[in-house]
N, CA and C atoms of all chains as a GROMACS GRO file, in nm:
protein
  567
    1UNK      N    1  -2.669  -1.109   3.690
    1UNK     CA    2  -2.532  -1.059   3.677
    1UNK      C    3  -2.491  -0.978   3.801
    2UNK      N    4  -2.385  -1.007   3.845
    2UNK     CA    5  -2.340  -0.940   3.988
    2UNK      C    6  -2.264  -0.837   3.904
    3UNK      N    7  -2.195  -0.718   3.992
    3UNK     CA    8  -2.150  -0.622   3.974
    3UNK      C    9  -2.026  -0.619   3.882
    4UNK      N   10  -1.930  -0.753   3.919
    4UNK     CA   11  -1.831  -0.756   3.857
    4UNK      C   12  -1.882  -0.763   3.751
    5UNK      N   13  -1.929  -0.854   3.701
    5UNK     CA   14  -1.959  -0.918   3.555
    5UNK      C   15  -2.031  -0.759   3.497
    6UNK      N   16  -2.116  -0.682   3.568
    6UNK     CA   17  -2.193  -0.588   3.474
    6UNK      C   18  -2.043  -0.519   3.453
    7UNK      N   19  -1.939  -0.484   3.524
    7UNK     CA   20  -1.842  -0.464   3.460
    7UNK      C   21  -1.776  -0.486   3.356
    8UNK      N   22  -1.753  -0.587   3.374
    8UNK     CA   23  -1.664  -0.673   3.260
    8UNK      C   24  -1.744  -0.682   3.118
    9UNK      N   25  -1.927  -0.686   3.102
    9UNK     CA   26  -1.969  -0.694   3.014
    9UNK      C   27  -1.965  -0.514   2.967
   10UNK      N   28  -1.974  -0.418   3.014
   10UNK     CA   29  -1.962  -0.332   3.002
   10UNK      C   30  -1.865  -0.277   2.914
   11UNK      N   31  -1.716  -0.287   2.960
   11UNK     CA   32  -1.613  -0.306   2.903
   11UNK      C   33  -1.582  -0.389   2.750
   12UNK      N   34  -1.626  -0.504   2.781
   12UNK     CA   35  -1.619  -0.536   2.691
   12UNK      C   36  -1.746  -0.514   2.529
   13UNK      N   37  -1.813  -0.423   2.588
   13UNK     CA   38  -1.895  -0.381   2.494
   13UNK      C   39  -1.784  -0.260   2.454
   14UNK      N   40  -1.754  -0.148   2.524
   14UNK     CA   41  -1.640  -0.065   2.468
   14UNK      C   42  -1.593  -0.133   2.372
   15UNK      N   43  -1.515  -0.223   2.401
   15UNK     CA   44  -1.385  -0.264   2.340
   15UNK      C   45  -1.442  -0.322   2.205
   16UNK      N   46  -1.557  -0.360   2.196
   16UNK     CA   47  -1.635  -0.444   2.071
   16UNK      C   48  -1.665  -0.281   2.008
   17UNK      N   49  -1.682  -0.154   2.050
   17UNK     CA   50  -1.772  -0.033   2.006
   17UNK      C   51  -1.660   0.020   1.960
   18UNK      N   52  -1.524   0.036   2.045
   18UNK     CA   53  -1.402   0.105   2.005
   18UNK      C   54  -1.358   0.068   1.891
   19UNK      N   55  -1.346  -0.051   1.793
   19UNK     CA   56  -1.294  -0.068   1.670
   19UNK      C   57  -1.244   0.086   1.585
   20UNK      N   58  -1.328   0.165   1.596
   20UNK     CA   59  -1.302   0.290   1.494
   20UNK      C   60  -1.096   0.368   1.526
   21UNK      N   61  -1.106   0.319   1.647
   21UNK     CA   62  -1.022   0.412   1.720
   21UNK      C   63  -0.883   0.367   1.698
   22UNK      N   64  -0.760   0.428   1.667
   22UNK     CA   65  -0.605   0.405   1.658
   22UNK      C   66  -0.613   0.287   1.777
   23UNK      N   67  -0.540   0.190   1.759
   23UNK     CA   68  -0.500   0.062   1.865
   23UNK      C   69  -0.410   0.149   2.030
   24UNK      N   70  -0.386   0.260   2.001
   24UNK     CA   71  -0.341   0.303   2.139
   24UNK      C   72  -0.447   0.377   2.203
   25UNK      N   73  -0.504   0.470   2.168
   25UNK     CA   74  -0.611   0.558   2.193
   25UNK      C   75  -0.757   0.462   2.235
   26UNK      N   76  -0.739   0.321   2.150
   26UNK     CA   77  -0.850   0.229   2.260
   26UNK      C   78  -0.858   0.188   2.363
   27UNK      N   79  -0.705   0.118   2.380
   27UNK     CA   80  -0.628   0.068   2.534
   27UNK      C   81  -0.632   0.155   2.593
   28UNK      N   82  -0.584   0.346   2.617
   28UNK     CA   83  -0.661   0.424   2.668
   28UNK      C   84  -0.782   0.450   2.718
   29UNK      N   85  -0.849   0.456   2.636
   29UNK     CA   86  -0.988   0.480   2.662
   29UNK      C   87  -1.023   0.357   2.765
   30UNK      N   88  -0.997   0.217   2.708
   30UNK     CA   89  -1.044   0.118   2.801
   30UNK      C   90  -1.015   0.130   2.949
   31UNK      N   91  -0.897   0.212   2.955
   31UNK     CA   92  -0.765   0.197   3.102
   31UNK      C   93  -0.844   0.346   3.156
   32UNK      N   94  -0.902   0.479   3.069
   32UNK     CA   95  -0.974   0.580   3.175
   32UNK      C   96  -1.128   0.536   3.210
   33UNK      N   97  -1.194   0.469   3.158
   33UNK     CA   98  -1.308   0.429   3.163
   33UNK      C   99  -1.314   0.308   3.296
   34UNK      N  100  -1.217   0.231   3.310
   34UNK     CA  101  -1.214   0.119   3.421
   34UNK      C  102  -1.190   0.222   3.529
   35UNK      N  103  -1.111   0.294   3.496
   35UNK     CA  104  -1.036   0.349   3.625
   35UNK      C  105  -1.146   0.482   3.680
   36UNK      N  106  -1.256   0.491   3.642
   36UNK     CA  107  -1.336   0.605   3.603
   36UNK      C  108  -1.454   0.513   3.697
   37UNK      N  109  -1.447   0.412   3.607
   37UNK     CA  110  -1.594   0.329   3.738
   37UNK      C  111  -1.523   0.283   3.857
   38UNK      N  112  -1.387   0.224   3.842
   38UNK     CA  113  -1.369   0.182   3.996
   38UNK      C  114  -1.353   0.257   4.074
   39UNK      N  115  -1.293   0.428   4.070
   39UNK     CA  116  -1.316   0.536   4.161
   39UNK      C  117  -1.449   0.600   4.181
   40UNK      N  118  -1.553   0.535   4.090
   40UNK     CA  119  -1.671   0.573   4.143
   40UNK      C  120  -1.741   0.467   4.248
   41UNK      N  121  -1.698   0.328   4.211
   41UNK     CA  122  -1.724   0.228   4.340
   41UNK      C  123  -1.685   0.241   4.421
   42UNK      N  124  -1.587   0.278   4.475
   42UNK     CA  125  -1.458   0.301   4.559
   42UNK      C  126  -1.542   0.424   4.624
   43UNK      N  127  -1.560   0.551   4.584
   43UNK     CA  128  -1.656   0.640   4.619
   43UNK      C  129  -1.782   0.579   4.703
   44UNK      N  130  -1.857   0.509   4.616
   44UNK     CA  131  -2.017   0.481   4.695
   44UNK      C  132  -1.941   0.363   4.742
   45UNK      N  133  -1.886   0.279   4.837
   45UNK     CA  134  -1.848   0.191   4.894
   45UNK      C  135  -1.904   0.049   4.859
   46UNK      N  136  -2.002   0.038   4.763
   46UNK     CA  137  -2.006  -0.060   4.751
   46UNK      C  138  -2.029  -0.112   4.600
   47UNK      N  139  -2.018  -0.256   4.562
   47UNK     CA  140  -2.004  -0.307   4.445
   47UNK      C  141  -2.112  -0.393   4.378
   48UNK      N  142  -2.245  -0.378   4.473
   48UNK     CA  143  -2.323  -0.462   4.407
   48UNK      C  144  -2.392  -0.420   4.291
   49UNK      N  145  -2.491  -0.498   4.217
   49UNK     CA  146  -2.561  -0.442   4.098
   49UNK      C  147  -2.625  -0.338   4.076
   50UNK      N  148  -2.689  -0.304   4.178
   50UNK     CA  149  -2.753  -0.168   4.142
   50UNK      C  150  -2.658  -0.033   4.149
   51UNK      N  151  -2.549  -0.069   4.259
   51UNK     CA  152  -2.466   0.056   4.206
   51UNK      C  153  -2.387   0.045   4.102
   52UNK      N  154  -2.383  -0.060   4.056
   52UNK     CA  155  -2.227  -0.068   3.950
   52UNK      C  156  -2.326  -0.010   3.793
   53UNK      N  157  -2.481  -0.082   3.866
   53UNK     CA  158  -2.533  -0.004   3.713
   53UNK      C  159  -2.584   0.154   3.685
   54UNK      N  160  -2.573   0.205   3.863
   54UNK     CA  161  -2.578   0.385   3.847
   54UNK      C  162  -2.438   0.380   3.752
   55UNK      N  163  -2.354   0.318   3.826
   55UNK     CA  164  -2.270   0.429   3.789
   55UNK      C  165  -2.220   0.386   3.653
   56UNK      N  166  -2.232   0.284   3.580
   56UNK     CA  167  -2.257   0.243   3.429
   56UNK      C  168  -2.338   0.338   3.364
   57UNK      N  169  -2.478   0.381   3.380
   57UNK     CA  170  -2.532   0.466   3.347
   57UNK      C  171  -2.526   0.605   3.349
   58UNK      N  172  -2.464   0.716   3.426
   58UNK     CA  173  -2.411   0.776   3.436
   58UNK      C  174  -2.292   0.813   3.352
   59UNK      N  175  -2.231   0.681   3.286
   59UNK     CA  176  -2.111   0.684   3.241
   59UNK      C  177  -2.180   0.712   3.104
   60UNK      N  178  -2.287   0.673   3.128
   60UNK     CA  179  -2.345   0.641   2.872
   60UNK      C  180  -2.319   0.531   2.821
   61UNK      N  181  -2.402   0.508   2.750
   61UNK     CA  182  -2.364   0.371   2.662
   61UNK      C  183  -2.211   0.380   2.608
   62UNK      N  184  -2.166   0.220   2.584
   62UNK     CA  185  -2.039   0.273   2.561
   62UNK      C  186  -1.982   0.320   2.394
   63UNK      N  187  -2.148   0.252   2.345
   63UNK     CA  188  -2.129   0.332   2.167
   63UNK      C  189  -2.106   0.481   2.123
   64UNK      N  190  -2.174   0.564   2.294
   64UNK     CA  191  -2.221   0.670   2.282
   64UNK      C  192  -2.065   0.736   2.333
   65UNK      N  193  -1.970   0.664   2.420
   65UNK     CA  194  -1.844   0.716   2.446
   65UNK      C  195  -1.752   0.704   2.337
   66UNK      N  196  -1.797   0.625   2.294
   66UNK     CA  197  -1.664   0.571   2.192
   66UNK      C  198  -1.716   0.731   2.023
   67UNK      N  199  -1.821   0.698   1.984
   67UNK     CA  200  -1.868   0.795   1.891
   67UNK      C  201  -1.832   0.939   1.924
   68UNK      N  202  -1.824   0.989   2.049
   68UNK     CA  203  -1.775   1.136   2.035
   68UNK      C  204  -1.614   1.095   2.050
   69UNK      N  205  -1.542   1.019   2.058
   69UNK     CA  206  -1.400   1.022   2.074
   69UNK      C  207  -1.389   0.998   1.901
   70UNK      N  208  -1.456   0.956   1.820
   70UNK     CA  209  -1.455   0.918   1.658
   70UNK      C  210  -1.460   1.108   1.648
   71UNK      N  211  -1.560   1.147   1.676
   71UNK     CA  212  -1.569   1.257   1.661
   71UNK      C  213  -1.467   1.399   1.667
   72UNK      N  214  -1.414   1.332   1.782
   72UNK     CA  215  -1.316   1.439   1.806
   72UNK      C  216  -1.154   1.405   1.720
   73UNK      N  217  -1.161   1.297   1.700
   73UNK     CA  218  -1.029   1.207   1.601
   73UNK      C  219  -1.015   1.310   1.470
   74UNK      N  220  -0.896   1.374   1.480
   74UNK     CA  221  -0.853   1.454   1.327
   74UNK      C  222  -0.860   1.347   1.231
   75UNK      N  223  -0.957   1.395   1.156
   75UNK     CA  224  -0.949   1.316   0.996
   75UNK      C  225  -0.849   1.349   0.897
   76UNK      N  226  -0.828   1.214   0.827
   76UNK     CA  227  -0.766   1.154   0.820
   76UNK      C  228  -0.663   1.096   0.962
   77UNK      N  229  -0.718   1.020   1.058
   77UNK     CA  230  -0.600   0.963   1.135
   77UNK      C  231  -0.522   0.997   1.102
   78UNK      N  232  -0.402   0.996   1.199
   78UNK     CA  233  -0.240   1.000   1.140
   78UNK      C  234  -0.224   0.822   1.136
   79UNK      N  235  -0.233   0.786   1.231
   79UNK     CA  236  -0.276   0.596   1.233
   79UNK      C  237  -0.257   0.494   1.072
   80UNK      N  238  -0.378   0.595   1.020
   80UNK     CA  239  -0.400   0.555   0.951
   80UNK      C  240  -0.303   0.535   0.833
   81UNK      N  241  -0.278   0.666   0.805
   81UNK     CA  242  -0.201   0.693   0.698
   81UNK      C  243  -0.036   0.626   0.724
   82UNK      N  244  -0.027   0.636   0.887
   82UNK     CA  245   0.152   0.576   0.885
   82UNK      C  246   0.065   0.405   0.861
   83UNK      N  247  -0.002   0.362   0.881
   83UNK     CA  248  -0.013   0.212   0.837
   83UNK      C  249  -0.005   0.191   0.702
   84UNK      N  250  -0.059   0.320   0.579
   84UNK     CA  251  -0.080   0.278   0.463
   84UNK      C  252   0.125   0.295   0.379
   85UNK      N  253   0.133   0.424   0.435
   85UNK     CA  254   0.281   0.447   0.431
   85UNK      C  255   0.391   0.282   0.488
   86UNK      N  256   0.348   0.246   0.569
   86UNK     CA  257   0.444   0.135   0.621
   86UNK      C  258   0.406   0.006   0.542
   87UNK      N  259   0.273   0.023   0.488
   87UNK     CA  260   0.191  -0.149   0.387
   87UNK      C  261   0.266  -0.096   0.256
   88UNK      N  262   0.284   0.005   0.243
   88UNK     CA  263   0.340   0.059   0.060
   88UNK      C  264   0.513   0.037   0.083
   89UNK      N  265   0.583   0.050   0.205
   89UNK     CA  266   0.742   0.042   0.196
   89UNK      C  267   0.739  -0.105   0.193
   90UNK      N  268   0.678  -0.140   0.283
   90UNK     CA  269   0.682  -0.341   0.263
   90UNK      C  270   0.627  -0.416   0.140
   91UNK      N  271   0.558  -0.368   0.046
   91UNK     CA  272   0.508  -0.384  -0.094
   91UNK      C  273   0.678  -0.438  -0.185
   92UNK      N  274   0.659  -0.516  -0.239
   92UNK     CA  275   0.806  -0.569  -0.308
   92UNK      C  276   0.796  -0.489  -0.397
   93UNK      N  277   0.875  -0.446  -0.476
   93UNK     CA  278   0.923  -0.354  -0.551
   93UNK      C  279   0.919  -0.382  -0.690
   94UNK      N  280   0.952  -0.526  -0.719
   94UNK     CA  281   0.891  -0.581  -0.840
   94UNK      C  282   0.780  -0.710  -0.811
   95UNK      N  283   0.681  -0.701  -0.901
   95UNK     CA  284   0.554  -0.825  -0.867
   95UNK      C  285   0.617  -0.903  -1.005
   96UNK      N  286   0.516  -1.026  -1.027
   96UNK     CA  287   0.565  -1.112  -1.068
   96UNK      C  288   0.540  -1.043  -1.252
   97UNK      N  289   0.442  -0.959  -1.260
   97UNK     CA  290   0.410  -0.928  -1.400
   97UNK      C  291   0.548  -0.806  -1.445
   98UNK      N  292   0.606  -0.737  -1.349
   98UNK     CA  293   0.735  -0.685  -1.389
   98UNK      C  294   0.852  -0.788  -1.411
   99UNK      N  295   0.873  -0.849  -1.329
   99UNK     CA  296   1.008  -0.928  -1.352
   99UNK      C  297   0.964  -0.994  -1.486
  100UNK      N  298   0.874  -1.058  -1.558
  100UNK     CA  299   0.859  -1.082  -1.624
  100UNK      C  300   0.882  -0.983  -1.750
  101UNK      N  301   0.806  -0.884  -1.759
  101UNK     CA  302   0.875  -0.745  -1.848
  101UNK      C  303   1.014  -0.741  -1.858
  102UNK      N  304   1.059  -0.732  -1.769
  102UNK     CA  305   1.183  -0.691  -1.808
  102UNK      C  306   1.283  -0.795  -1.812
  103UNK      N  307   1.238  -0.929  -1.818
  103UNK     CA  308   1.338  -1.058  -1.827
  103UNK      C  309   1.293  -1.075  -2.040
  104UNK      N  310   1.172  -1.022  -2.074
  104UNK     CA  311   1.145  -1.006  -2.183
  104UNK      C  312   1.196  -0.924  -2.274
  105UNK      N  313   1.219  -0.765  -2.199
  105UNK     CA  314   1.289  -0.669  -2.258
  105UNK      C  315   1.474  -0.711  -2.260
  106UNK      N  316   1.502  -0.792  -2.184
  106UNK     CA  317   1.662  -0.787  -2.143
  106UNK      C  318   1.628  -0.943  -2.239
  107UNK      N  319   1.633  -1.041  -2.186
  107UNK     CA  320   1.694  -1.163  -2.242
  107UNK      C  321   1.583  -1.230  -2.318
  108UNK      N  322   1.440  -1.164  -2.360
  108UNK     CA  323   1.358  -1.215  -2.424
  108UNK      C  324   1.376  -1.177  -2.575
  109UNK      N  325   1.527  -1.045  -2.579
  109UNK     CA  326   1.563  -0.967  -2.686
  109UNK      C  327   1.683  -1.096  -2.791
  110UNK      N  328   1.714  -1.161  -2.676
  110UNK     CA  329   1.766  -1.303  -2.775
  110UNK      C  330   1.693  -1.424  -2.802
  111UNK      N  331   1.615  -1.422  -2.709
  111UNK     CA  332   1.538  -1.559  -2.725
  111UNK      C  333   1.436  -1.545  -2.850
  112UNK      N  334   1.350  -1.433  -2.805
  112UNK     CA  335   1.290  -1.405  -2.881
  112UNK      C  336   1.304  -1.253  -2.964
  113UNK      N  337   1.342  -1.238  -3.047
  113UNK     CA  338   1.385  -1.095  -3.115
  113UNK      C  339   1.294  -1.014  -3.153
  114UNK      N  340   1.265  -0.902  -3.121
  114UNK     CA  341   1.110  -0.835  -3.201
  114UNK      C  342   1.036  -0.855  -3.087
  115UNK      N  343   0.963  -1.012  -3.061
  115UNK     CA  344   0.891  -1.019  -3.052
  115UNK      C  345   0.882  -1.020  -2.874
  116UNK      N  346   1.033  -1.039  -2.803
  116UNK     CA  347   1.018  -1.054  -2.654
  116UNK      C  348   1.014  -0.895  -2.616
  117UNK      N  349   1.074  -0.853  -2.665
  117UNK     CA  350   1.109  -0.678  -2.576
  117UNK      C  351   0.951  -0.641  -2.643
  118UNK      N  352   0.864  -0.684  -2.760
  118UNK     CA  353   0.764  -0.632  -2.753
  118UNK      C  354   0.675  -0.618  -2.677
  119UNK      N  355   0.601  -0.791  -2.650
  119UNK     CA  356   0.566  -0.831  -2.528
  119UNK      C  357   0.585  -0.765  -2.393
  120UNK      N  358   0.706  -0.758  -2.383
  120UNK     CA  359   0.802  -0.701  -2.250
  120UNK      C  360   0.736  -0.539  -2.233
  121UNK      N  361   0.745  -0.445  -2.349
  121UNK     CA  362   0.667  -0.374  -2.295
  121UNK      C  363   0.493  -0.362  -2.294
  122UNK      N  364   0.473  -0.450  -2.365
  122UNK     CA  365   0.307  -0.438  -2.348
  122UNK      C  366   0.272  -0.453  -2.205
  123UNK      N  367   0.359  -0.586  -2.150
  123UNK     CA  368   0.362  -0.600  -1.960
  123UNK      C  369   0.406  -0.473  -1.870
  124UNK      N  370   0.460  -0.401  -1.915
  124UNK     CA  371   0.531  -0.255  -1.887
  124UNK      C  372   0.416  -0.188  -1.859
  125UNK      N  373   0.315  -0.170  -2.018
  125UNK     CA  374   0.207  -0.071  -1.972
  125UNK      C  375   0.100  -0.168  -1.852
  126UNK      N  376   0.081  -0.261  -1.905
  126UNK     CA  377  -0.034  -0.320  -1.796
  126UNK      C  378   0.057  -0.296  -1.650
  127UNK      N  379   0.148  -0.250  -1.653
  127UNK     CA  380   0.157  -0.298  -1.466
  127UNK      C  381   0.136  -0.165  -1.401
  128UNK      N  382   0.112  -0.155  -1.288
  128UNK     CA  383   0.076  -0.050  -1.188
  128UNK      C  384   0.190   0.031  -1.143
  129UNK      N  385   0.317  -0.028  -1.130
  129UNK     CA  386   0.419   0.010  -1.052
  129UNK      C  387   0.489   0.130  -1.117
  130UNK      N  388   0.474   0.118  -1.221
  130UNK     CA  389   0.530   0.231  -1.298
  130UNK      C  390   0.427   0.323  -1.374
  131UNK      N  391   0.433   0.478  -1.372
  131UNK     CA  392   0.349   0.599  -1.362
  131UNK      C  393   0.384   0.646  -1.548
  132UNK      N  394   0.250   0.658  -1.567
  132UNK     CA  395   0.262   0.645  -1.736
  132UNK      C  396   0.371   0.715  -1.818
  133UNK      N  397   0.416   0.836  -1.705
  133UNK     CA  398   0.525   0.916  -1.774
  133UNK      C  399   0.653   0.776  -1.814
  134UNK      N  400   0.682   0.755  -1.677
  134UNK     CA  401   0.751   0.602  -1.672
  134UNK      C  402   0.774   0.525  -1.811
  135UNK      N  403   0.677   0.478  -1.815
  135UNK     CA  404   0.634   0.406  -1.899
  135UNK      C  405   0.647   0.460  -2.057
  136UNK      N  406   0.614   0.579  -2.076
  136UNK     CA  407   0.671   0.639  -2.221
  136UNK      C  408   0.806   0.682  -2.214
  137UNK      N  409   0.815   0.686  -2.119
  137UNK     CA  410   1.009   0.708  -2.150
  137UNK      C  411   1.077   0.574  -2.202
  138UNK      N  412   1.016   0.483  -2.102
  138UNK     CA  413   1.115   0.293  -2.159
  138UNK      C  414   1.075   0.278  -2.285
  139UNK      N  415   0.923   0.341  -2.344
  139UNK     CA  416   0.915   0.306  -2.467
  139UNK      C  417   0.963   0.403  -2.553
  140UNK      N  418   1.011   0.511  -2.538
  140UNK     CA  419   1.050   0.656  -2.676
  140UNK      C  420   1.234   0.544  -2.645
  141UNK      N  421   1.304   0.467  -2.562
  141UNK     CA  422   1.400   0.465  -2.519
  141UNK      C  423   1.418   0.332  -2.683
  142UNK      N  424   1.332   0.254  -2.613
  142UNK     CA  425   1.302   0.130  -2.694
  142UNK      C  426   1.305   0.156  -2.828
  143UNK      N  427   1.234   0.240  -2.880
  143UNK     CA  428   1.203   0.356  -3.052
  143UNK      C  429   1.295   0.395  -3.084
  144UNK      N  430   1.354   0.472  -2.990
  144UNK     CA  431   1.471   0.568  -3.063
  144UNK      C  432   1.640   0.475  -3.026
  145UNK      N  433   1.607   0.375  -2.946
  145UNK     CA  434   1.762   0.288  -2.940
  145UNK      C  435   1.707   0.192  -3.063
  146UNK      N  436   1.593   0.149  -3.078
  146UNK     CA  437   1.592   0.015  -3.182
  146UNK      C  438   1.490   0.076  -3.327
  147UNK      N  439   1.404   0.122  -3.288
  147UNK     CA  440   1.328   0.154  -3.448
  147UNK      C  441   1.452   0.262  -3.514
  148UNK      N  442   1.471   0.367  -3.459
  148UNK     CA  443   1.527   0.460  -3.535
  148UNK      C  444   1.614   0.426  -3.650
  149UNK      N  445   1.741   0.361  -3.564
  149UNK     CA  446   1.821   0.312  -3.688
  149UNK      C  447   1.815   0.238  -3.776
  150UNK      N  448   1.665   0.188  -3.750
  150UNK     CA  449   1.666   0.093  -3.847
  150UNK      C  450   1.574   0.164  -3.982
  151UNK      N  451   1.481   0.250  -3.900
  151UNK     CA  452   1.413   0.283  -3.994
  151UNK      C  453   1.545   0.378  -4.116
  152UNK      N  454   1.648   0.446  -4.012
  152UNK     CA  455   1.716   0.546  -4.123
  152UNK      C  456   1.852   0.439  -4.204
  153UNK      N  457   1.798   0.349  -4.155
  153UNK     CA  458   1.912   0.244  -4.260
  153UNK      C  459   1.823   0.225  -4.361
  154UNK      N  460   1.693   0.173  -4.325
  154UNK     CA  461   1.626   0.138  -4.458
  154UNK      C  462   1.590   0.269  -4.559
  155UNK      N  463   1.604   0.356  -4.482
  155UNK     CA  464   1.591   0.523  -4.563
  155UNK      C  465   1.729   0.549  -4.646
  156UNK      N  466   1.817   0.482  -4.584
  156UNK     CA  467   1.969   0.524  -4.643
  156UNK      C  468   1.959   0.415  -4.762
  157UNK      N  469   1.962   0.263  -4.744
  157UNK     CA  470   1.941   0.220  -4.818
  157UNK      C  471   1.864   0.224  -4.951
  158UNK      N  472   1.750   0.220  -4.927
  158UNK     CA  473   1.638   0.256  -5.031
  158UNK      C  474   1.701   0.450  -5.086
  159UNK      N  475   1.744   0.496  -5.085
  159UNK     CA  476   1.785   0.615  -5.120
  159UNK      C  477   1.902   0.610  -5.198
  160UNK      N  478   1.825  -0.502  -4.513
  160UNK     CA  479   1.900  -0.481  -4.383
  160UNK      C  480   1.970  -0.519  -4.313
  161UNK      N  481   2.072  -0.458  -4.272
  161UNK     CA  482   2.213  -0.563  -4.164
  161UNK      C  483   2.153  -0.606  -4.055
  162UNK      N  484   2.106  -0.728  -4.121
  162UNK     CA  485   2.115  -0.829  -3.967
  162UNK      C  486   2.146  -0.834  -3.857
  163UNK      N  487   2.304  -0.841  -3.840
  163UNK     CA  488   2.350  -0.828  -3.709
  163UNK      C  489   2.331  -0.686  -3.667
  164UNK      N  490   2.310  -0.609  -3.727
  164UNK     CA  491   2.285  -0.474  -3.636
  164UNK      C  492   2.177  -0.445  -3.553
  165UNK      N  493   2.055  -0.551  -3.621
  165UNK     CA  494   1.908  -0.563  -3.539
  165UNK      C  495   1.963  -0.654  -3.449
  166UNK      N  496   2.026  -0.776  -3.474
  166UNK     CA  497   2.033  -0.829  -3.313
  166UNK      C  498   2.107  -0.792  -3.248
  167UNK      N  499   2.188  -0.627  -3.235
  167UNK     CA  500   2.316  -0.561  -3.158
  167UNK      C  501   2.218  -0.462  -3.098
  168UNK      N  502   2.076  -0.426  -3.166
  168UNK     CA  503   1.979  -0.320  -3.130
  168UNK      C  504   1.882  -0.381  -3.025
  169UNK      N  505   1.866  -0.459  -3.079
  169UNK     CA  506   1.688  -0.510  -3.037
  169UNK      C  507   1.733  -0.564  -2.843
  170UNK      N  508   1.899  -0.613  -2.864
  170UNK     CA  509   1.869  -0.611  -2.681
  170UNK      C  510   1.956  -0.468  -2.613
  171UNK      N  511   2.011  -0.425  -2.653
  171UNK     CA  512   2.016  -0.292  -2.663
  171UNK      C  513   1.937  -0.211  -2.606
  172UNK      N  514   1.810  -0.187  -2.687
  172UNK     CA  515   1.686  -0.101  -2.674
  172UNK      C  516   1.650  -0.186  -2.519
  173UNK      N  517   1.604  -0.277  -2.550
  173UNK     CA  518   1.530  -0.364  -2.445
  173UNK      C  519   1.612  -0.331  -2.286
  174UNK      N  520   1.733  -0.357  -2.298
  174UNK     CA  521   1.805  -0.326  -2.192
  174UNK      C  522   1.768  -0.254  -2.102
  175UNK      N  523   1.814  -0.095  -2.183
  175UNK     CA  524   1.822   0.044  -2.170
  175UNK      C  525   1.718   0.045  -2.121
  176UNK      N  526   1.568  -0.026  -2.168
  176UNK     CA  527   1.423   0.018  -2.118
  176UNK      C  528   1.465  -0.034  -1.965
  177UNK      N  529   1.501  -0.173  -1.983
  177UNK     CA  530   1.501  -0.232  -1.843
  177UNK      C  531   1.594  -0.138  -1.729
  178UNK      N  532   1.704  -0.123  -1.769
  178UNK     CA  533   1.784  -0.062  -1.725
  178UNK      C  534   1.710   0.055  -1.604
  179UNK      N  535   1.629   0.141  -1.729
  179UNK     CA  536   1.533   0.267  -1.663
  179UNK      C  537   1.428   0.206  -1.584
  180UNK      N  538   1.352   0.111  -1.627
  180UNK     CA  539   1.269   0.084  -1.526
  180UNK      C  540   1.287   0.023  -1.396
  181UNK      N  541   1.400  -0.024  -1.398
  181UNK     CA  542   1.468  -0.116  -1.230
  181UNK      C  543   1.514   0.056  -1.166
  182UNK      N  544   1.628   0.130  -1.242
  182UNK     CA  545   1.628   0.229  -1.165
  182UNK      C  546   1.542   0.299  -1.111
  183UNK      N  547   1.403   0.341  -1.206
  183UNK     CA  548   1.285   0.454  -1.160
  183UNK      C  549   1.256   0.367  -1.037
  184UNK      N  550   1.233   0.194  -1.013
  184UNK     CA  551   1.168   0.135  -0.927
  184UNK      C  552   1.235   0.214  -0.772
  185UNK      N  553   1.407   0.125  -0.779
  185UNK     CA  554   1.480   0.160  -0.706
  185UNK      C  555   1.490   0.257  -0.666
  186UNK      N  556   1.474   0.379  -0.708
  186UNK     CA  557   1.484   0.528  -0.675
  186UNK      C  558   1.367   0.528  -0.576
  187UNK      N  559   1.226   0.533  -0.612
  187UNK     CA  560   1.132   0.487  -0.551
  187UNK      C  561   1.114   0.467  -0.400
  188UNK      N  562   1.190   0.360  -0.410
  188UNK     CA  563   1.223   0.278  -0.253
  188UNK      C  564   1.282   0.373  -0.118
  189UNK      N  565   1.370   0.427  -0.217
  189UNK     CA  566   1.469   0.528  -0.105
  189UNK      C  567   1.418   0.671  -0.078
   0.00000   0.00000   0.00000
């Protein structure tokens, strides 16, 4: 391997070691680290193998550069979290087990009477999207718009 | 029991649920 290449394999060991790192803060690192050995070639005047591998060595393995920059990275990334924030706004808003709920609760209440808005909310509780408080409100809503009156008709009646 | 009053209820109720749950979604979003 001539000098260039111990370069280039060099580098590209970074770039295989950097995975841990925010996608800007790698291209960094890659862009001070090149620019870090070629002013040290540039320094000793020349580019063959044995200097390109002082000054490779000198530099540290590049697992060993990349691990204290992990190190010094505030945990929790910010990276991180605006990616999970930006995967949750692009998340559709209804999945296919809601639209279904509520095509059960709305027009499954003629098709099927009783038995669609029942269904409709059993799909209600199984789904994720809505937070259990959520979820007992559509059903006390469901109780007290449809059981109630019926139960105090059959109370009025029978009385 | 009056009949038509369960089928004036039953999509009624169902609605109202739906109703709340598209809004809580929607609210959500913004």
């Amino acid at each position: 391997m001539d000098g260039d290449e111990l370069v280039r394999d060099y580098l590209g060991r970074l770039d295989a070691a950097s995975w841990p790192l925010p996608p800007e803060r790698r291209a960094e690192l890659a862009d001070e680290v090149r620019e870090h050995i070629e002013t040290a070639l540039a320094e000793a005047g020349r580019r063959d193998s044995v200097t390109v591998r002082n000054v490779l060595e000198r530099l540290g393995r590049p697992e060993e550069i990349v691990s204290s920059e992990v190190d010094s990275e505030p945990a929790p990334p910010r990276w991180i979290e605006a990616r999970i924030a930006e995967a949750a706004a692009k998340a559709p808003t209804l999945g296919a087990l809601e639209i279904i709920a509520i095509l059960l609760l709305t027009a499954g209440a003629f098709l099927l009477p009783v038995f669609g808005p029942a269904i409709g909310l059993v799909l209600v509780w199984l789904s994720t999207r809505w937070t259990r408080r959520e979820k007992l409100i559509a059903t006390a809503i469901v109780v007290v718009i449809f059981v109630l009156p019926i139960v105090g008709l059959l109370v009025v009646t029978d009385g | 029991m009056d009949f038509p009053l369960v089928l004036l209820l039953i999509p009624a109720a169902g609605i109202a649920a739906a109703i709340f749950l598209i809004v809580v979604l929607a609210r959500r979003r913004h």
